[in-house]
N, C-alpha and C positions, 0 to 999 in steps of 0.2 A: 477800486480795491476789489480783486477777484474772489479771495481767499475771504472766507468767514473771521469776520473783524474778531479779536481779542481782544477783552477790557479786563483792566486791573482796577478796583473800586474800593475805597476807604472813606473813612471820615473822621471825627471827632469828636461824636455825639456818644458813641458806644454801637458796637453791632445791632443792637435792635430798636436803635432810635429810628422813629416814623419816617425821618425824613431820607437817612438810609436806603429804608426798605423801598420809599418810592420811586427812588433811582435805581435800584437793582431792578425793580417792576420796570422802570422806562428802558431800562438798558437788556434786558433778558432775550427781546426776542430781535436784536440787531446781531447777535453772535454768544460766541463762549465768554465767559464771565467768570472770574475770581472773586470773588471778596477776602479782603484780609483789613479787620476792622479791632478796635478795643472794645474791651471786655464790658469796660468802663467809661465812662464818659473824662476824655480830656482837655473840654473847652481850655484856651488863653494859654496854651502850651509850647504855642508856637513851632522852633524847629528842634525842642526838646530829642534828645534819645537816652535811653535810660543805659547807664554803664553803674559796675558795681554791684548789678543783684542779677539773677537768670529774668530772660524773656522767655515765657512761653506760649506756644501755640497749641490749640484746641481746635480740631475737625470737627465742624458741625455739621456740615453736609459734603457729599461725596459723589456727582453724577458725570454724566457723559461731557455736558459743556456748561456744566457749573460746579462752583464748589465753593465751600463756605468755612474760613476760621476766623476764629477769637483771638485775638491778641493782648497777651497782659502789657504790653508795651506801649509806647507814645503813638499819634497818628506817624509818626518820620519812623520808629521803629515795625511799626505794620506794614509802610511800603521796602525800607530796607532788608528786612526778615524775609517779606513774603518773595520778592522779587529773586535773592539769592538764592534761597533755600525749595521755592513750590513753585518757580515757573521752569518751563523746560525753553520759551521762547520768549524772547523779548513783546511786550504787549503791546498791543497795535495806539492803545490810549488810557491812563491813566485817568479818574475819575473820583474826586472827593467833595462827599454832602451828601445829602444835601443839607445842609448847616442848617443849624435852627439861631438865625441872629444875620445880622447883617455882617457882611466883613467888607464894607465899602470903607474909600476913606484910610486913616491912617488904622482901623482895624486888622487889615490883611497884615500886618507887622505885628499883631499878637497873635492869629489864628492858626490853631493846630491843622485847621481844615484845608487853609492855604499853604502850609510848611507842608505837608504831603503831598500835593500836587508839583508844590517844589522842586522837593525831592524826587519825584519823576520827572521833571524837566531837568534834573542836575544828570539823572541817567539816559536822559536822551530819550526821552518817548513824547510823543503828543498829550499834556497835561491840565485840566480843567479843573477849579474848584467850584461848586455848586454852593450860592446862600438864599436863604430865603429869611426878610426882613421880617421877622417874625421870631421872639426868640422861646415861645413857650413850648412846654415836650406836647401841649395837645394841638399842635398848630396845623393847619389843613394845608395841603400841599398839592391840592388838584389843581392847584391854578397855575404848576411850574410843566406842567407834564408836557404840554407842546412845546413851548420856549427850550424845553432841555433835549427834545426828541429833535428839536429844526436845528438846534446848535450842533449837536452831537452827529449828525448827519451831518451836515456841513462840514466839519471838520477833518470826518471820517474820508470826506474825494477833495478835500483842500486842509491840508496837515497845515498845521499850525507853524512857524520858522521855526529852525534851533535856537535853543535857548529862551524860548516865550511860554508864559505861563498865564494862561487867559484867568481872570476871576470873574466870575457870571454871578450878580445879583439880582433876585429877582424883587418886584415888589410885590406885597403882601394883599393880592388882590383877585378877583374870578377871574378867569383866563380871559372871555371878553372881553373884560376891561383892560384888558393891557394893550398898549397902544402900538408896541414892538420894541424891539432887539437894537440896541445905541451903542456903538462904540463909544469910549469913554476917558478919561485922564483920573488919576484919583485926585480928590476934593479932598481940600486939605483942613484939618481940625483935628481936636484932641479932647481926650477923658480927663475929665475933674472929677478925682476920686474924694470919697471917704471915707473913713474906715471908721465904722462901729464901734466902741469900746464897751466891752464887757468883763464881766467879773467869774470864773470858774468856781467852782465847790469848795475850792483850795485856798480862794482869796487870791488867785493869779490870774490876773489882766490876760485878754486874748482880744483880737479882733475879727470884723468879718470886713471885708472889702466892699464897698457898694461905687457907686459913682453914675455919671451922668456923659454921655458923648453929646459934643457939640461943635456941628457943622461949622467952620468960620469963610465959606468959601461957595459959591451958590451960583457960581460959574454955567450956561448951560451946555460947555463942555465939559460938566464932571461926572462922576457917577451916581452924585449925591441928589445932583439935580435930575437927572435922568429918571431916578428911582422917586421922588418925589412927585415926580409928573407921571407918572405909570408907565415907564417903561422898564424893560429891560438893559440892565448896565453890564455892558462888554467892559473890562481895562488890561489889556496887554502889557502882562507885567515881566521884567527882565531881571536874571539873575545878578545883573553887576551895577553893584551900588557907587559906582563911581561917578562924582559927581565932573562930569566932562567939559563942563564951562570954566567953570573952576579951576580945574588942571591948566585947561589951556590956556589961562591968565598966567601959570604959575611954572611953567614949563621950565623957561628961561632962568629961574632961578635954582643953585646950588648950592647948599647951605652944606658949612665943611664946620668942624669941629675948631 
Protein backbone atom coordinates (compact mmCIF):
# COMPACT_ATOMS: atom_id res chain seq x y z
CA UNK A 1 0.00 0.00 0.00
CA UNK A 2 1.66 3.30 -1.32
CA UNK A 3 -0.84 5.83 -0.11
CA UNK A 4 -0.87 6.65 3.79
CA UNK A 5 -3.43 3.92 5.12
CA UNK A 6 -6.91 5.30 6.32
CA UNK A 7 -8.52 3.77 9.58
CA UNK A 8 -12.06 4.07 10.46
CA UNK A 9 -12.14 3.16 14.61
CA UNK A 10 -15.16 2.50 16.81
CA UNK A 11 -16.28 0.47 19.64
CA UNK A 12 -18.75 -0.20 22.21
CA UNK A 13 -17.24 0.59 25.30
CA UNK A 14 -17.97 4.60 24.88
CA UNK A 15 -15.43 7.08 23.40
CA UNK A 16 -13.18 7.27 26.37
CA UNK A 17 -13.18 3.71 27.36
CA UNK A 18 -9.28 2.66 28.14
CA UNK A 19 -9.44 0.12 25.72
CA UNK A 20 -10.48 2.55 22.84
CA UNK A 21 -7.98 4.85 23.58
CA UNK A 22 -5.21 2.10 23.29
CA UNK A 23 -6.00 1.38 19.90
CA UNK A 24 -6.15 4.78 18.62
CA UNK A 25 -2.56 5.03 20.42
CA UNK A 26 -1.61 1.50 18.32
CA UNK A 27 -3.23 2.88 15.35
CA UNK A 28 -2.10 6.73 15.22
CA UNK A 29 1.25 6.50 13.88
CA UNK A 30 0.32 3.76 10.90
CA UNK A 31 -1.70 6.70 8.96
CA UNK A 32 -4.91 9.01 9.23
CA UNK A 33 -7.37 8.09 11.67
CA UNK A 34 -11.05 8.77 12.31
CA UNK A 35 -12.80 7.87 15.33
CA UNK A 36 -16.54 7.86 15.49
CA UNK A 37 -17.43 6.23 18.81
CA UNK A 38 -20.58 6.51 21.61
CA UNK A 39 -21.06 8.80 23.86
CA UNK A 40 -22.12 6.06 26.02
CA UNK A 41 -21.27 2.81 26.59
CA UNK A 42 -23.33 0.08 24.51
CA UNK A 43 -22.10 -3.36 25.67
CA UNK A 44 -24.65 -6.53 24.21
CA UNK A 45 -26.25 -4.28 21.62
CA UNK A 46 -25.32 -6.20 19.09
CA UNK A 47 -26.32 -5.01 15.28
CA UNK A 48 -28.90 -2.55 17.09
CA UNK A 49 -29.42 1.01 14.98
CA UNK A 50 -31.46 3.44 16.57
CA UNK A 51 -34.55 4.80 14.42
CA UNK A 52 -37.28 7.06 15.94
CA UNK A 53 -35.24 9.53 17.90
CA UNK A 54 -32.33 11.94 16.14
CA UNK A 55 -28.50 10.55 16.24
CA UNK A 56 -26.18 13.09 17.08
CA UNK A 57 -22.70 13.68 16.39
CA UNK A 58 -20.24 15.84 18.60
CA UNK A 59 -16.60 16.95 17.17
CA UNK A 60 -14.13 16.53 19.74
CA UNK A 61 -11.13 16.75 18.05
CA UNK A 62 -10.29 18.31 14.74
CA UNK A 63 -6.49 17.72 12.97
CA UNK A 64 -4.67 17.12 9.93
CA UNK A 65 -4.85 13.15 10.08
CA UNK A 66 -7.08 12.76 12.99
CA UNK A 67 -10.28 13.49 14.10
CA UNK A 68 -12.44 12.57 16.84
CA UNK A 69 -16.48 12.38 17.44
CA UNK A 70 -19.03 11.22 19.82
CA UNK A 71 -21.92 9.45 18.91
CA UNK A 72 -25.26 9.43 20.56
CA UNK A 73 -26.08 6.36 18.63
CA UNK A 74 -25.46 2.38 18.72
CA UNK A 75 -21.79 1.09 17.79
CA UNK A 76 -23.83 0.16 13.81
CA UNK A 77 -25.16 3.67 14.02
CA UNK A 78 -21.38 5.30 14.68
CA UNK A 79 -19.99 3.32 11.51
CA UNK A 80 -23.22 4.05 9.41
CA UNK A 81 -23.41 7.92 10.39
CA UNK A 82 -19.68 8.35 10.30
CA UNK A 83 -18.95 6.54 7.01
CA UNK A 84 -21.84 8.58 5.02
CA UNK A 85 -21.84 11.67 6.45
CA UNK A 86 -17.51 12.44 7.65
CA UNK A 87 -15.58 10.49 5.11
CA UNK A 88 -14.74 11.82 1.80
CA UNK A 89 -12.99 8.29 0.98
CA UNK A 90 -13.68 4.91 1.46
CA UNK A 91 -11.30 3.71 4.45
CA UNK A 92 -8.51 1.56 3.92
CA UNK A 93 -9.78 -0.58 7.39
CA UNK A 94 -12.25 -0.42 9.79
CA UNK A 95 -11.34 -1.17 13.43
CA UNK A 96 -13.55 -1.77 16.61
CA UNK A 97 -12.29 -2.20 20.65
CA UNK A 98 -10.64 -2.79 21.99
CA UNK A 99 -13.58 -4.45 23.96
CA UNK A 100 -13.32 -4.89 27.55
CA UNK A 101 -14.80 -8.72 27.76
CA UNK A 102 -14.32 -11.52 25.53
CA UNK A 103 -16.44 -11.83 22.49
CA UNK A 104 -15.27 -15.34 21.68
CA UNK A 105 -17.52 -18.13 21.21
CA UNK A 106 -21.18 -17.63 20.70
CA UNK A 107 -20.52 -13.87 22.36
CA UNK A 108 -19.56 -12.34 18.89
CA UNK A 109 -23.73 -12.72 18.24
CA UNK A 110 -24.52 -10.39 21.14
CA UNK A 111 -21.43 -7.87 20.71
CA UNK A 112 -22.00 -4.41 19.58
CA UNK A 113 -18.22 -4.41 19.13
CA UNK A 114 -18.42 -7.10 16.59
CA UNK A 115 -21.93 -5.71 14.77
CA UNK A 116 -19.53 -2.66 13.89
CA UNK A 117 -17.00 -4.19 12.33
CA UNK A 118 -19.79 -5.97 10.57
CA UNK A 119 -21.20 -3.43 9.43
CA UNK A 120 -17.85 -2.31 7.61
CA UNK A 121 -17.52 -5.53 5.98
CA UNK A 122 -21.22 -5.26 4.85
CA UNK A 123 -19.81 -1.83 3.14
CA UNK A 124 -16.97 -3.46 1.77
CA UNK A 125 -13.92 -2.45 3.69
CA UNK A 126 -11.22 -4.58 5.53
CA UNK A 127 -12.83 -5.08 9.03
CA UNK A 128 -11.44 -6.19 12.49
CA UNK A 129 -12.86 -6.40 15.94
CA UNK A 130 -10.49 -6.02 18.79
CA UNK A 131 -11.39 -8.12 22.56
CA UNK A 132 -9.54 -8.29 25.39
CA UNK A 133 -10.65 -11.14 27.87
CA UNK A 134 -10.74 -8.94 30.54
CA UNK A 135 -14.06 -7.23 31.25
CA UNK A 136 -13.36 -4.56 33.79
CA UNK A 137 -13.29 -0.59 32.86
CA UNK A 138 -9.73 -0.61 34.99
CA UNK A 139 -8.28 -3.52 32.87
CA UNK A 140 -4.49 -3.03 31.53
CA UNK A 141 -4.20 -3.38 27.87
CA UNK A 142 -0.36 -3.25 27.51
CA UNK A 143 -0.23 -6.72 26.72
CA UNK A 144 -2.58 -6.38 23.37
CA UNK A 145 -0.28 -3.65 21.86
CA UNK A 146 2.08 -6.01 19.58
CA UNK A 147 -0.52 -8.61 18.77
CA UNK A 148 -2.78 -5.66 17.39
CA UNK A 149 0.21 -3.56 15.77
CA UNK A 150 1.41 -7.32 13.86
CA UNK A 151 -2.19 -8.10 12.93
CA UNK A 152 -3.14 -4.77 11.71
CA UNK A 153 0.07 -4.65 9.63
CA UNK A 154 -0.59 -7.82 8.16
CA UNK A 155 -3.60 -6.95 7.12
CA UNK A 156 -2.74 -3.64 5.84
CA UNK A 157 -0.33 -5.64 2.47
CA UNK A 158 -2.56 -8.78 2.75
CA UNK A 159 -6.42 -7.45 2.90
CA UNK A 160 -8.58 -9.60 4.31
CA UNK A 161 -11.28 -11.52 1.29
CA UNK A 162 -14.67 -9.75 0.66
CA UNK A 163 -17.14 -10.47 2.94
CA UNK A 164 -14.71 -11.67 6.09
CA UNK A 165 -14.79 -10.23 9.27
CA UNK A 166 -11.83 -11.19 11.44
CA UNK A 167 -12.65 -11.30 15.45
CA UNK A 168 -9.24 -10.95 17.36
CA UNK A 169 -9.27 -11.99 21.08
CA UNK A 170 -6.79 -11.42 23.06
CA UNK A 171 -5.83 -13.23 26.29
CA UNK A 172 -5.68 -11.45 29.41
CA UNK A 173 -2.02 -11.57 29.81
CA UNK A 174 1.76 -9.62 29.73
CA UNK A 175 2.75 -9.62 26.27
CA UNK A 176 5.54 -12.17 26.91
CA UNK A 177 3.48 -14.34 27.99
CA UNK A 178 1.54 -14.80 24.95
CA UNK A 179 2.58 -17.66 23.13
CA UNK A 180 1.13 -16.11 19.38
CA UNK A 181 -1.52 -15.32 17.08
CA UNK A 182 -4.03 -18.88 16.04
CA UNK A 183 -6.36 -18.98 13.52
CA UNK A 184 -9.36 -20.20 14.91
CA UNK A 185 -13.29 -21.73 14.56
CA UNK A 186 -15.69 -20.45 17.31
CA UNK A 187 -16.24 -22.72 20.36
CA UNK A 188 -19.45 -23.34 20.79
CA UNK A 189 -21.44 -22.64 24.37
CA UNK A 190 -23.90 -20.49 25.80
CA UNK A 191 -25.11 -17.85 28.81
CA UNK A 192 -27.16 -19.23 31.65
CA UNK A 193 -28.65 -16.12 32.82
CA UNK A 194 -30.27 -14.82 35.84
CA UNK A 195 -32.11 -12.23 36.57
CA UNK A 196 -32.03 -10.60 39.92
CA UNK A 197 -35.42 -9.65 41.21
CA UNK A 198 -35.98 -6.59 43.05
CA UNK A 199 -38.33 -4.35 44.50
CA UNK A 200 -38.60 -0.31 43.41
CA UNK A 201 -39.82 2.48 45.89
CA UNK A 202 -43.15 1.98 44.32
CA UNK A 203 -43.54 -1.62 45.33
CA UNK A 204 -42.82 -2.47 41.47
CA UNK A 205 -40.69 -5.51 40.68
CA UNK A 206 -37.62 -4.70 38.22
CA UNK A 207 -34.77 -6.86 37.51
CA UNK A 208 -31.00 -6.75 36.75
CA UNK A 209 -29.70 -9.46 34.26
CA UNK A 210 -26.66 -11.38 35.58
CA UNK A 211 -25.42 -14.81 34.26
CA UNK A 212 -22.67 -17.02 33.71
CA UNK A 213 -20.93 -18.14 29.99
CA UNK A 214 -20.00 -21.60 29.71
CA UNK A 215 -17.58 -23.05 27.28
CA UNK A 216 -19.17 -26.57 26.14
CA UNK A 217 -16.56 -27.20 23.52
CA UNK A 218 -12.65 -27.31 24.33
CA UNK A 219 -11.71 -28.24 20.80
CA UNK A 220 -8.01 -27.16 20.12
CA UNK A 221 -9.34 -25.84 17.07
CA UNK A 222 -11.33 -23.08 18.78
CA UNK A 223 -10.89 -19.98 20.04
CA UNK A 224 -11.84 -20.71 23.26
CA UNK A 225 -9.16 -23.13 23.63
CA UNK A 226 -6.67 -20.95 22.03
CA UNK A 227 -7.30 -18.09 24.46
CA UNK A 228 -7.21 -20.47 27.35
CA UNK A 229 -3.70 -21.70 26.45
CA UNK A 230 -2.39 -17.97 25.92
CA UNK A 231 -2.75 -17.31 22.68
CA UNK A 232 -4.08 -15.09 20.42
CA UNK A 233 -7.50 -16.21 18.80
CA UNK A 234 -7.93 -15.25 14.98
CA UNK A 235 -11.89 -16.60 13.78
CA UNK A 236 -12.71 -15.49 10.23
CA UNK A 237 -16.17 -14.64 10.53
CA UNK A 238 -18.68 -14.57 7.28
CA UNK A 239 -21.72 -12.51 6.69
CA UNK A 240 -24.09 -15.21 5.48
CA UNK A 241 -25.63 -17.39 7.94
CA UNK A 242 -26.74 -20.01 5.71
CA UNK A 243 -26.38 -23.08 6.95
CA UNK A 244 -24.96 -24.90 3.51
CA UNK A 245 -24.95 -28.52 4.47
CA UNK A 246 -28.25 -28.36 5.16
CA UNK A 247 -29.55 -26.70 2.18
CA UNK A 248 -27.83 -29.04 0.26
CA UNK A 249 -29.58 -31.99 1.85
CA UNK A 250 -32.82 -30.05 1.15
CA UNK A 251 -32.30 -28.67 -2.36
CA UNK A 252 -34.32 -31.31 -4.19
CA UNK A 253 -37.31 -30.60 -2.30
CA UNK A 254 -40.40 -28.25 -3.13
CA UNK A 255 -42.88 -27.75 -0.85
CA UNK A 256 -46.19 -26.24 -2.78
CA UNK A 257 -49.25 -25.17 -0.92
Amino acid sequence: MKHKPYFFITNDDGIFAPGIRTLIDIVKPLGKVIVVAPDKGHSGQSHAVTVGTPVRLNKLVAGLDYEEYSCSGTPVDCVKLGLQQLTTSKPDMLLSGINHGSNAGINVLYSGTMAAAMEGTINQIPSLGFSLTNYSHQADFSGTRDSIHAIITRFLTHPLPAGVTMNVNIPDLPAHEIKGIKYCRQAQGRWYEEFDRRVDPFGKDYFWLTGEYRPSDNNPETDQWALDNGYVAMVPLTLDLTHLEYLNQKKEYVYKE
